[in-house]
C-alpha positions in Angstrom: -0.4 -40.9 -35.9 2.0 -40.3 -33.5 2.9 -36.4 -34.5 -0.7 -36.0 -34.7 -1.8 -37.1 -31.4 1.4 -34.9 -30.0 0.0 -32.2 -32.1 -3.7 -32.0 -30.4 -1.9 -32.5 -27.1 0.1 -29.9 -27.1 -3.5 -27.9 -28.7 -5.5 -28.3 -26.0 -2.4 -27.9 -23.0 -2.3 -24.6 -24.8 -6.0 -24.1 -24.6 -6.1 -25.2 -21.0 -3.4 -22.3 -20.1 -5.1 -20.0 -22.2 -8.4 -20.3 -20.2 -6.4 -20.2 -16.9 -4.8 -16.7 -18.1 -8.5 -15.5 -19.0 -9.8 -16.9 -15.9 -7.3 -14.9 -14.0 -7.6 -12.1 -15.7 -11.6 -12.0 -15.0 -10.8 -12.8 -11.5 -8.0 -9.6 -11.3 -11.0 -7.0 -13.0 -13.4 -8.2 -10.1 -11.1 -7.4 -8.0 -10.1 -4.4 -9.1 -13.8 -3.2 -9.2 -14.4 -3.7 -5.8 -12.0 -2.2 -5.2 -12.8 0.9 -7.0 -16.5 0.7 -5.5 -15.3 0.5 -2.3 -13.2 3.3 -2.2 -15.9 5.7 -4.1 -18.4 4.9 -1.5 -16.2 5.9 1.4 -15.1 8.9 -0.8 -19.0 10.1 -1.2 -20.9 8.7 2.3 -18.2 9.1 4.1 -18.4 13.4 3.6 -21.9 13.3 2.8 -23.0 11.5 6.1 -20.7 13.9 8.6 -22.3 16.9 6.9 -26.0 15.4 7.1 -25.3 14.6 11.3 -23.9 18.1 11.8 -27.0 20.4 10.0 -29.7 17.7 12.0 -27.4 18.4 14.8 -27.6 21.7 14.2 -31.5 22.2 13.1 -32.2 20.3 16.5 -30.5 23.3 18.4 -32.4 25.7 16.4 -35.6 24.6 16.2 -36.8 25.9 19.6 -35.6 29.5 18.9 -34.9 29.8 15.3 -37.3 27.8 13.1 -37.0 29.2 9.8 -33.2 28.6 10.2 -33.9 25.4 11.5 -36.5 24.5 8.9 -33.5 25.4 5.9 -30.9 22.9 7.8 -33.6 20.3 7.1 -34.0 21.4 3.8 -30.1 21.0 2.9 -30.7 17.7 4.7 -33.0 16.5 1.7 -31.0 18.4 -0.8 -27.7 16.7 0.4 -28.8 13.2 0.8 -31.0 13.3 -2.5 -26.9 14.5 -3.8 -25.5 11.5 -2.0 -27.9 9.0 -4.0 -27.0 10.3 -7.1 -23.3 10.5 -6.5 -23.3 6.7 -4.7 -25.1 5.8 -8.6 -22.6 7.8 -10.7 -19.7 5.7 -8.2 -21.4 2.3 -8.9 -21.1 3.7 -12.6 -17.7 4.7 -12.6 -18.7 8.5 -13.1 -17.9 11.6 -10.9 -19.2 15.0 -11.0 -18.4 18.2 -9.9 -14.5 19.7 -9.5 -12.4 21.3 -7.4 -14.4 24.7 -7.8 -17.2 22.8 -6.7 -15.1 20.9 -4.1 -13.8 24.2 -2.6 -17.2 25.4 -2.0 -18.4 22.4 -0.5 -15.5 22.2 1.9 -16.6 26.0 2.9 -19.8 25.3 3.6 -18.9 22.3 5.5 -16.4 23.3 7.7 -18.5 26.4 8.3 -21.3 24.1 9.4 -19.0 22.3 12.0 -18.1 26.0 13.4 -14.6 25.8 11.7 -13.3 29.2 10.3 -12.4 28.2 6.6 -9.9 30.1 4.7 -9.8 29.2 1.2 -7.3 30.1 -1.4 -6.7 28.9 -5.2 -5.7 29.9 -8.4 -6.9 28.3 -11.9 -4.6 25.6 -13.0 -4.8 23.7 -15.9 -5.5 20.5 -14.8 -6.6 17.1 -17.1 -10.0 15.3 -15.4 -8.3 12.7 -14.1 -5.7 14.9 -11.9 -8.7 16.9 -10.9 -11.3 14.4 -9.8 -7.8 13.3 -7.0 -7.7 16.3 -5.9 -11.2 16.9 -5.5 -11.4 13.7 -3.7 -8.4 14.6 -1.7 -10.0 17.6 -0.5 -13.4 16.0 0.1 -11.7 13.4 2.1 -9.4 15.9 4.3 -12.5 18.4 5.3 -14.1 15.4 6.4 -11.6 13.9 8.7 -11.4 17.7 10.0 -14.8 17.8 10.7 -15.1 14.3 12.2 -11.7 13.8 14.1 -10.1 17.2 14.6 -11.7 19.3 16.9 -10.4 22.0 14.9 -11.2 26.0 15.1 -9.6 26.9 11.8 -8.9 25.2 8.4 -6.6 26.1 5.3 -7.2 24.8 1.4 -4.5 26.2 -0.9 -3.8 25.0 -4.2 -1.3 27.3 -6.6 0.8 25.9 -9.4 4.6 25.7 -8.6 7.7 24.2 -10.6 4.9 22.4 -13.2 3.3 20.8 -10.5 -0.1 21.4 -9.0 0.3 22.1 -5.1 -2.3 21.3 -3.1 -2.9 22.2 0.9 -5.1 20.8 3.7 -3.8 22.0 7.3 -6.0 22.7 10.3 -5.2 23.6 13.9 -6.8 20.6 15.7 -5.5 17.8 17.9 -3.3 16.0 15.3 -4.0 12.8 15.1 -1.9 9.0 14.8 0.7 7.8 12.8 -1.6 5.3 10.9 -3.0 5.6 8.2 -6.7 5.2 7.4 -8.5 3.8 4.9 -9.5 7.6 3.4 -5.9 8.4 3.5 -4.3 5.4 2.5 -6.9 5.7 -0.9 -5.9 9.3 -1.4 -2.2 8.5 -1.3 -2.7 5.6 -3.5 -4.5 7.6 -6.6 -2.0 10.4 -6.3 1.0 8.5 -6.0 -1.0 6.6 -9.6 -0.4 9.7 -11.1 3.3 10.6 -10.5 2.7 12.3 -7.2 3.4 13.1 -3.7 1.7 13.1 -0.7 3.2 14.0 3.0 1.0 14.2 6.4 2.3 15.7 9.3 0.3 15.7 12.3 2.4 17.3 15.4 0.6 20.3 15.4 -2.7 19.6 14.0 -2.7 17.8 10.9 -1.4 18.9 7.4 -1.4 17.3 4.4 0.5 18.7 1.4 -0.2 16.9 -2.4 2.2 17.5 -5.0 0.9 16.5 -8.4 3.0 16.7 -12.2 1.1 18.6 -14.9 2.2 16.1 -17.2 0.9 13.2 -18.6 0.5 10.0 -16.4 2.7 7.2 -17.2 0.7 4.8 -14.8 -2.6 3.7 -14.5 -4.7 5.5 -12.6 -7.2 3.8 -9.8 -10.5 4.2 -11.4 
C-alpha cells in the first residue's frame, strides 16, 4: 500500500509539472502573438497613415487651383486606406502581400509625394519569402521615417547581391537623427538579425541604414 500510494504521488506531481509547462507554454505563444500583431500594425499604419496625411495635405493645396489633381489625391486617399484595412486583416492573420518590387514602387511614389527626389536602384535576387517580406518591411519602414522625421530632399534604395548575401540600402540627405532606437527600427533589426543578418545605421550626415542578409537558409526562428 505503501509503493502504491508513492506511485500515484509521484503521478499526479508529475501531472501537476506537466500542466505548469503547458501553462507556460500557452502563456509564451500569447506573448509572442502580441507581439507579432504589434509590430505588423506599426509596420502597415505606420506607412500607410504618413502617406494618407501627405496627399490630404497635398489635395488641400490643390484644390483651389488644380481640382482634377486634387480630386485624384482624394481618390489614392480611398484607394490607400481601403489597402490599409486589408493589410491591418492579412497582419491580424499572420499574412503579408506584396514584395520588394512592389515595395520599391511604393517607396517611389511616397517619397515623391513628400517632394523627396527618389533614386531607386535593384537587381533580381533570388530571395526565399521569408527574407523578402524583411526586407520589404525594412524598406517600408525606412521611407517612412524619411518622410516623417527627415526633412530630406533626396533618397537612395539599393539592393544588389554581394558575397551570397543580399545588400540592401536606405540613405537620405536629411537632418540625421538620435542615437536611439525606435520601436520601427528596433523591429527591423530584430527580424533581420532572426535571419542571420546585419543591420548598421549611421546618422551623422543624414541617416543611412545598410541590411546585409545570407542567401542561405535560416538556422533561427524567424519573428512571425
Amino acid at each position: 500500500m505503501g509503493s502504491v500510494n508513492i506511485h500515484f504521488a509521484q503521478r499526479n506531481q508529475a501531472n501537476r509539472r506537466l500542466r505548469l509547462a503547458q501553462d507556460e507554454i500557452e502563456h509564451l505563444a500569447r506573448v509572442a502573438e502580441r507581439e507579432r500583431i504589434a509590430r505588423d500594425l506599426h509596420d502597415v499604419l505606420g506607412h500607410t497613415l504618413s502617406v494618407v496625411i501627405l496627399k490630404s495635405e497635398l489635395a488641400s493645396k490643390l484644390i483651389g487651383h488644380d481640382t482634377e489633381r486634387a480630386g485624384n489625391e482624394i481618390r489614392d486617399v480611398e484607394r490607400i486606406s481601403r489597402e490599409a484595412l486589408a493589410e491591418v486583416r492579412n497582419a491580424i492573420g499572420g499574412y503579408r502581400a506584396g514584395g520588394l518590387e512592389e515595395e520599391f514602387a511604393r517607396a517611389a511614389s511616397t517619397l515623391e509625394t513628400a517632394g523627396v527626389a527618389a533614386e531607386c536602384r535593384s537587381v533580381h535576387v533570388a530571395l526565399s519569402p521569408a527574407r523578402e517580406t524583411v526586407l520589404a518591411l525594412a524598406v517600408r519602414e525606412a521611407v517612412t521615417n524619411v518622410v516623417r522625421h527627415a526633412r530630406a530632399r533626396q533618397c537612395r534604395l539599393e539592393l544588389e547581391e554581394v558575397d551570397g548575401c543580399c545588400l540592401l540600402e536606405i540613405e537620405d540627405d536629411g537632418r540625421g537623427s538620435s542615437q536611439a532606437e525606435g520601436n520601427g527600427v528596433r523591429g527591423m533589426r530584430e527580424r533581420v538579425e532572426a535571419l542571420g543578418g546585419t543591420l548598421r545605421r549611421e546618422t551623422s550626415a543624414g541617416t543611412k541604414l545598410t541590411i546585409m542578409l545570407p542567401l542561405v537558409a535560416e538556422t533561427r526562428n524567424t519573428p512571425a
